[in-house]
C-alpha positions in Angstrom: -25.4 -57.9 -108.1 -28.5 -56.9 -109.4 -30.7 -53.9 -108.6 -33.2 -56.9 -106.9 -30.2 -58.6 -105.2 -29.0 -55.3 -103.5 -32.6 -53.9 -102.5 -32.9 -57.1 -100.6 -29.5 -57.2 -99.3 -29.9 -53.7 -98.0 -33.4 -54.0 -97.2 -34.7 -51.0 -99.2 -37.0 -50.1 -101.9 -35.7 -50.8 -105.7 -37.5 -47.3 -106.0 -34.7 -46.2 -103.2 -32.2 -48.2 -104.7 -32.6 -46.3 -108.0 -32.6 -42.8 -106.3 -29.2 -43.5 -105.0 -27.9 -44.5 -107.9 -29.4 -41.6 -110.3 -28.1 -39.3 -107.4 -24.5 -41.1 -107.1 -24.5 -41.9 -103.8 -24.2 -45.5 -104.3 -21.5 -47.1 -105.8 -22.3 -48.9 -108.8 -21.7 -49.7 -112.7 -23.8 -49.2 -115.7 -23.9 -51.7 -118.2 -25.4 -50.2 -121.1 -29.5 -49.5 -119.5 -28.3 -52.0 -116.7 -27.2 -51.3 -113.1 -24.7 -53.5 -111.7 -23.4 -53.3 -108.3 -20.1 -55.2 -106.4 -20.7 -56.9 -103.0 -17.7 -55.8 -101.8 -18.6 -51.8 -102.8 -21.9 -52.3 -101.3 -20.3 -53.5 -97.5 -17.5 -50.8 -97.9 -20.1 -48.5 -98.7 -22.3 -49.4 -95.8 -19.7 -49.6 -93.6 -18.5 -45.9 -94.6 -22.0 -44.8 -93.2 -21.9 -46.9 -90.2 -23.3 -44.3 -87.4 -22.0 -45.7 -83.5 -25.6 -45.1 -81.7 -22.6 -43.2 -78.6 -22.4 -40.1 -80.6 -26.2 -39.5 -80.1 -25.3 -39.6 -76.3 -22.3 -37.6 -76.5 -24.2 -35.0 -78.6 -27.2 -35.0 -75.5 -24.5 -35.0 -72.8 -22.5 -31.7 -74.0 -26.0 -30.2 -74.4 -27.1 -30.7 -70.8 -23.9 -29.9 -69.9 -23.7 -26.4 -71.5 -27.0 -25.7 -69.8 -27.7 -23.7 -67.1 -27.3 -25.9 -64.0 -29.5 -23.8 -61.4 -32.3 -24.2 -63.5 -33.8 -27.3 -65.4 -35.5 -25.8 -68.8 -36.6 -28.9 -70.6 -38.3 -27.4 -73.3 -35.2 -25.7 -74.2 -32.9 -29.0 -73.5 -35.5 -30.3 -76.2 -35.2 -28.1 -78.5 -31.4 -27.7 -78.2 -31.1 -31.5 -78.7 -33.7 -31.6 -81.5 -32.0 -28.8 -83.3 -28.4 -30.4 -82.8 -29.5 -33.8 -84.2 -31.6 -32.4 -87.4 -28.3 -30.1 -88.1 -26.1 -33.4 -88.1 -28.7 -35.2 -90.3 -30.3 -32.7 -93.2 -28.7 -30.8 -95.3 -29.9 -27.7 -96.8 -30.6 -29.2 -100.2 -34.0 -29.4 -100.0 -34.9 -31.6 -96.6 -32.5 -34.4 -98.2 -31.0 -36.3 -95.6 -27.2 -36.7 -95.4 -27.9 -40.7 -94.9 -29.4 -40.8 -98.2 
């Protein structure tokens, strides 16, 4: 597939497209200057960062959970699920996501 074929396929950018593959996170073959990609690398690759929308829940549950019952603080439930989601989701590598 071609760098056109797989932006539409995945419904990204070929700008995108191009930062994964100078970065390595997408699997993919160079041909000379060209990039070349395999259907079958792209789904296994997509399926490998599938994300099942129960963790988020999970993650939200054991927070309220671990909080004090006998008083409702929402501003710090916020700010202990806000924290817990942006430390499952950046990196330390300059803001980079780890979905990238």
């Amino acid at each position: 597939m071609t760098v056109q074929e797989v932006s539409e396929y995945l419904h990204i950018k070929p700008a995108t497209l191009y930062s994964k593959v100078e970065s390595g996170i997408i699997p993919h073959y160079k041909i000379g200057r060209l990039v070349r990609f395999k259907r079958a690398d792209i789904d296994r690759w997509m399926e490998n960062h599938r994300r099942d929308p129960s963790d988020g829940d999970k993650r939200v549950k054991a927070i309220l959970e671990s909080t004090n019952k006998g008083t409702m603080d929402i501003d710090g439930i916020v700010k202990k699920v806000i924290a817990e989601v942006k430390s499952s989701v950046y990196t330390s590598d300059h803001g980079r996501t780890k979905l990238n």
